[in-house]
C-alpha angles and dihedrals in degrees: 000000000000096000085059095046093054094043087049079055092042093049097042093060090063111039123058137231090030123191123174127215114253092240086037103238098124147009138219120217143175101278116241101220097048114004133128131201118294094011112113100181104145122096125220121179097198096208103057092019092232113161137191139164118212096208109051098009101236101162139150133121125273123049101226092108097041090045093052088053096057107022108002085179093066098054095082081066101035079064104041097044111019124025126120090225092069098075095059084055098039088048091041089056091042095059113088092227107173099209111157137154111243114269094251098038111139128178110253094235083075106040123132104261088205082065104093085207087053088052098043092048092046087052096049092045092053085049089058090056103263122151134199090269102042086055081062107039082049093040087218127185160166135240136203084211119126092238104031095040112125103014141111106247120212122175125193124211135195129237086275092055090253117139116248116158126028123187125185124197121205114229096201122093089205100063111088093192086073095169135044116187139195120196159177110216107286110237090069089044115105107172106247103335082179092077089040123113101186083186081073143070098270118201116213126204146168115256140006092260100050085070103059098097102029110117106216151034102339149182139157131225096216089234133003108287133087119195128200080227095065130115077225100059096038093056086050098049095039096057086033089239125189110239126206110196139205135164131167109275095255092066099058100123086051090050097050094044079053097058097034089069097043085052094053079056098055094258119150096229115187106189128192135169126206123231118292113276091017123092130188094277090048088062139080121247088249089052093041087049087045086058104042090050097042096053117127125240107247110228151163091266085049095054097045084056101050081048094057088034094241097122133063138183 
């Protein structure tokens, strides 16, 4: 209660026209972008830093951005001290996930070409459309290991450096069992957050793999969901940053409900499918750039007509 408190205080010394919830949850404050003098219609809830004005409905979550326009000076300690965000850190670095590469791993940009793994594993990874430089910029590799044998290592690492996701695809036709993953628990995983400019338009897309050959600021979502609730959203919304998405075709509901909630959050949100049957690695660089730069704003126009079934992608 006291560190509330103490944020409703914190808060309250930057923004203007302050008025405070009877059961002190949220509070609602002059907006920075279109308020006058004694209107306090925007609305801030202090525990998940969710924000909207009721006038001109600026919304998102995360103040950095209110905060700068009115006191650029207080958002070092905004972020520090206060911000919503920090919990999912602070509980990421209080899990005891054991996520390790495996003692021999080696990037495959260093194998031993002599190794017939080494030599299988290369092959397959130039078949999926990796270069010379792509092996480097995924650092992706290769283990002796029992578990790990055979298969295209990825690893995945968070804005510190530390490893927080490992995927492992199986070269052989013949294994069922295709992918092995190591994890932290999803929803504080962002794939390599290291590589990640959220200044920039960000693609999203659904695996590892489907990255290889995208030409631009990049990220996957491990699967085809995206919760309010992520590490992931949160660092979009919070920075305000442009997604392009795109998801296999058969996960087109998933993809629209996706954009759908960046959008309620003022999110530009351009959103694309490839052709049935046909994801990101299966394309050329030409086709992948065509898609990126032919998908469609979602909008609210866009989603009235889905709705009536009078628009397709």
């Amino acid at each position: 209660m006291r560190i509330a408190k103490n944020k409703t205080s914190f808060l309250s010394n930057i923004f203007s026209d302050v008025v405070l919830s009877r059961d002190g949850s949220e509070i609602s404050v002059r907006c920075p972008d279109c308020g006058k003098p004694g209107k306090s219609k925007m609305c801030i809830i202090i525990e998940s830093d969710v924000y909207h004005c009721w006038v001109c409905d600026l919304k998102g979550r995360g103040l950095t951005k209110l905060i700068k326009k009115v006191d650029a000076s207080k958002v070092s300690e905004y972020l520090s001290d206060y911000r919503s965000f920090k919990k999912i850190e602070n509980n990421l670095e209080e899990l005891e996930t054991r996520i390790e590469l495996p003692e021999d791993f080696c990037m495959l940009v260093n194998g031993k070409k002599q190794d017939p793994d080494w030599r299988s594993i290369t092959r397959y990874a130039l078949n999926r459309g990796f270069t010379k430089k792509t092996l480097w910029s995924f650092r992706a590799g290769y283990s002796k290991s029992f578990e790990w044998r055979r298969r295209l290592i990825i690893p995945s690492f968070d804005l510190e450096g530390n490893l927080n996701y490992l995927t492992g695809r199986s070269i052989d036709p013949e294994n069922t069992f295709r992918y092995k993953n190591e994890s932290a628990p999803r929803n504080t995983v962002i794939f390599n957050e290291m590589d990640i400019d959220f200044s920039k338009p960000l693609l999203l897309a659904e695996g590892p793999l489907d990255l290889v050959k995208v030409p631009m600021n990049k990220t996957c979502l491990l699967g085809s969901t995206l919760s309010e609730d992520s590490y992931l959203f949160q660092r979009i919304v919070e920075n305000q940053t442009p997604v392009i998405l795109i998801l296999d075709d058969d996960a087109k509901i998933k993809a629209l409900k996706i954009a759908d909630s960046l959008y309620r959050y003022s999110i530009p949100v351009a959103i694309n499918f490839p052709e049935k049957d046909t994801d990101l690695n299966d394309m050329n660089i030409e086709d992948i750039e065509h898609l990126i730069s032919s998908a469609q704003q979602y909008n609210y126009n866009t989603k009235l007509k889905l709705k009536l079934g009078s628009y397709k992608l």
